[in-house]
C-alpha positions as CSV (number, residue, x, y, z in Angstrom):
1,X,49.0,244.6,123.0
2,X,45.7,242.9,123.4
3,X,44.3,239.7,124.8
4,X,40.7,238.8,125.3
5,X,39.2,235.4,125.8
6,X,35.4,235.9,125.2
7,X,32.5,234.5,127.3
8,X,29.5,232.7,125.5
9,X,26.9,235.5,127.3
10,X,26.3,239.1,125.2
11,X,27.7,242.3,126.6
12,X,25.3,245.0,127.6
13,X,26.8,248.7,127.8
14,X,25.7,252.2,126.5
15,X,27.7,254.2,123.7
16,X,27.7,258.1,123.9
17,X,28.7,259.8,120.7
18,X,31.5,261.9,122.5
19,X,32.7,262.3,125.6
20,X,30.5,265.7,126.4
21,X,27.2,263.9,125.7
22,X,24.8,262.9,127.8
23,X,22.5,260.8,126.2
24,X,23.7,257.5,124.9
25,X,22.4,254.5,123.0
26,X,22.0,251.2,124.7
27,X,23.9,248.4,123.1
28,X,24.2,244.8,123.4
29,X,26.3,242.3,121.6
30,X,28.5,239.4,122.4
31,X,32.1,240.5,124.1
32,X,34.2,238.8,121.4
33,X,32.1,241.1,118.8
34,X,33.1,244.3,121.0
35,X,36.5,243.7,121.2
36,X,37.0,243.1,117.6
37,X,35.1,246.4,116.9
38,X,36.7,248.8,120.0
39,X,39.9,247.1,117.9
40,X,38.8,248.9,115.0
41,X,37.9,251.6,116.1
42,X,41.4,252.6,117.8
43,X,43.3,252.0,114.6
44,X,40.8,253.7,112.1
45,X,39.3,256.8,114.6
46,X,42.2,257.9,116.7
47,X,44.2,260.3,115.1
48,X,47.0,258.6,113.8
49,X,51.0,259.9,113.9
50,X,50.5,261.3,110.4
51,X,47.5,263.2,111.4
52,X,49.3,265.1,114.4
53,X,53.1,265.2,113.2
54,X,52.9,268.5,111.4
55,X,51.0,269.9,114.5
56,X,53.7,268.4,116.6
57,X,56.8,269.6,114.6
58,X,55.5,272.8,114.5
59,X,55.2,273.3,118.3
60,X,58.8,271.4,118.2
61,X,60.3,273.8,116.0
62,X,59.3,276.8,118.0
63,X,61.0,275.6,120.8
64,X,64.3,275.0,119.1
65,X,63.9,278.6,117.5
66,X,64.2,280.3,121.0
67,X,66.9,282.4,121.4
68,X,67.7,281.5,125.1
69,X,67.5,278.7,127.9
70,X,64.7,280.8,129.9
71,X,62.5,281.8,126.6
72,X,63.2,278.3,125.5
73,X,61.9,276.9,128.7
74,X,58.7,279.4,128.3
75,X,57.9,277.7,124.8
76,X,58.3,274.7,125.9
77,X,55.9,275.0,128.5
78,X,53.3,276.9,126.7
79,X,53.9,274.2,123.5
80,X,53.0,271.5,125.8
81,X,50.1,273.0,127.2
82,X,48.6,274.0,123.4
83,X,49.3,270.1,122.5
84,X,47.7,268.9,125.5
85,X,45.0,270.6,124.2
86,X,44.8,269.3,121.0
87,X,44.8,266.0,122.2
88,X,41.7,266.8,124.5
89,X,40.2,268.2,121.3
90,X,41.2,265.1,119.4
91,X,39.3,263.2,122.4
92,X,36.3,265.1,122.1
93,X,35.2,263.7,119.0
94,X,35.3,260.1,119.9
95,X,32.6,257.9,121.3
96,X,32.7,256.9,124.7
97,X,31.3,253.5,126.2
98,X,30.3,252.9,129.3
99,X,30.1,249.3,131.0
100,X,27.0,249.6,132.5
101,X,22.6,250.3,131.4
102,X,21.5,253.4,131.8
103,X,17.7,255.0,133.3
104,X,16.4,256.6,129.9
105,X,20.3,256.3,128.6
106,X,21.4,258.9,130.1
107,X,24.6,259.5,132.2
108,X,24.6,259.9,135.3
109,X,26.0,258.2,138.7
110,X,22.3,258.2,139.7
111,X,21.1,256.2,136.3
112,X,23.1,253.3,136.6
113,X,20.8,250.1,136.7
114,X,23.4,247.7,136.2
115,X,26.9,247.0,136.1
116,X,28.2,244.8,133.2
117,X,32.1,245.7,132.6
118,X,35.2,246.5,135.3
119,X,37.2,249.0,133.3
120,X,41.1,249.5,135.1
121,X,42.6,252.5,134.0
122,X,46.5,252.0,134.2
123,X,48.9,255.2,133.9
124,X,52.2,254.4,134.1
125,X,53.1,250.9,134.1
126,X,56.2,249.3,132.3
127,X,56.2,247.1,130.0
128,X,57.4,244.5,131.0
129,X,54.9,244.7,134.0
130,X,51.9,244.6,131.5
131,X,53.6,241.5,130.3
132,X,53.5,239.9,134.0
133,X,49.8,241.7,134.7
134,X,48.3,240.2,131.3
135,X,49.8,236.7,132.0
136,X,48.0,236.6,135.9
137,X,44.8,237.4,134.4
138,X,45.1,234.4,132.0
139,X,46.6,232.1,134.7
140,X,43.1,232.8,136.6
141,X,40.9,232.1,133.1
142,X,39.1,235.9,133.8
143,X,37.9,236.9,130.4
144,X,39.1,240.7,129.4
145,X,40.4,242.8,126.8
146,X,44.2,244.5,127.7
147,X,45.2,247.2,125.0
148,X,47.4,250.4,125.2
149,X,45.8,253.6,125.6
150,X,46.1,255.6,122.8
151,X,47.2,258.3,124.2
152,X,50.1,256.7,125.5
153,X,50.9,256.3,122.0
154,X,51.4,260.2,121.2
155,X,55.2,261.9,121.1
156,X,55.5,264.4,123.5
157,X,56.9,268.0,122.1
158,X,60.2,268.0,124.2
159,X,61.9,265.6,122.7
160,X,64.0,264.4,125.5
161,X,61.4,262.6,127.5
162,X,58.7,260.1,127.1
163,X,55.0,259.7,128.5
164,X,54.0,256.7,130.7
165,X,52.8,253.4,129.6
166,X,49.0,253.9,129.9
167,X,46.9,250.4,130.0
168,X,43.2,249.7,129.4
169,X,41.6,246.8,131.1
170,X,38.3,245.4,130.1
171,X,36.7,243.2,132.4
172,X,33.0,241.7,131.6
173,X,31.0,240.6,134.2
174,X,27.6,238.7,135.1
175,X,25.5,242.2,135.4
176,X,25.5,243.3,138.8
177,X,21.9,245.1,139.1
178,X,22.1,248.1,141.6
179,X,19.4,248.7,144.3
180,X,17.0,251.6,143.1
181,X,18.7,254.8,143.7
């Protein structure tokens, strides 16, 4: 699911090269030009299902092997934990953006000079809610970018139930320049 409607003025934001670093590059480019990029990005540097399924089976298989309701319980627990943190690790690697210009591109609540994207982090939501949500937004001509998180994406190792519906929402805006400090 994605919609954007791109404004004419260029999108300044800083990139870090994973989510643990702290000093980013300063980018700049029209919004249209990001969203077809973050676009790419989610299909080519996520892992995909094929990437994690034989993780994924494994941990599923290990809970079907218990012998017993309670040690089955105890895998399943500790399985979910271990893919939990393979996800995290999976996360690491990726570049993280934030909607704002960084002092000396670094981040920090204290660097932030100016404010150029509202991001909306959505856990939870149904479908048919995103549906209603994405069709408000274009009723009020807001530009923005909608897309599923992909980690809403990823099976879960007991079978029997399903993760929420996470949504991303992009929302440029004239840059808002923070008072010093």
């Amino acid at each position: 699911m994605t919609t954007y409607f791109a404004p004419q003025s260029d999108l300044q934001f800083t990139r870090f090269p994973s989510i643990t670093a702290t000093q980013g590059t300063a980018m700049c480019m029209p919004f249209a030009t990001w969203v077809q990029q973050r676009m790419a990005e989610a299909t080519t540097h996520w892992p995909d299902a094929s990437q994690l399924t034989d993780e994924l089976e494994g941990y599923r298989r290990d809970v079907a092997c218990a012998d017993d309701d309670d040690e089955r319980a105890y895998k399943l627990e500790q399985n979910e934990k271990l893919w939990a943190a393979s996800i995290k690790a999976a996360k690491q690697q990726l570049y993280v953006e934030v909607g704002a210009t960084l002092i000396d591109n670094r981040r920090a609540d204290a660097n932030v000079m100016t404010i150029t994207w509202l991001f909306c982090d959505i856990d939870g939501i149904e479908r048919d809610q995103l549906s209603a949500l994405v069709a408000k937004l274009r009723k009020t001509g807001l530009c923005f970018y909608a897309c599923e998180s992909a980690t809403s994406r990823l099976p879960l190792v007991d079978t029997t139930k399903t993760g929420p519906y996470k949504v991303h929402i992009y929302v440029p805006v004239q840059p808002i320049i923070l008072p010093a400090n």
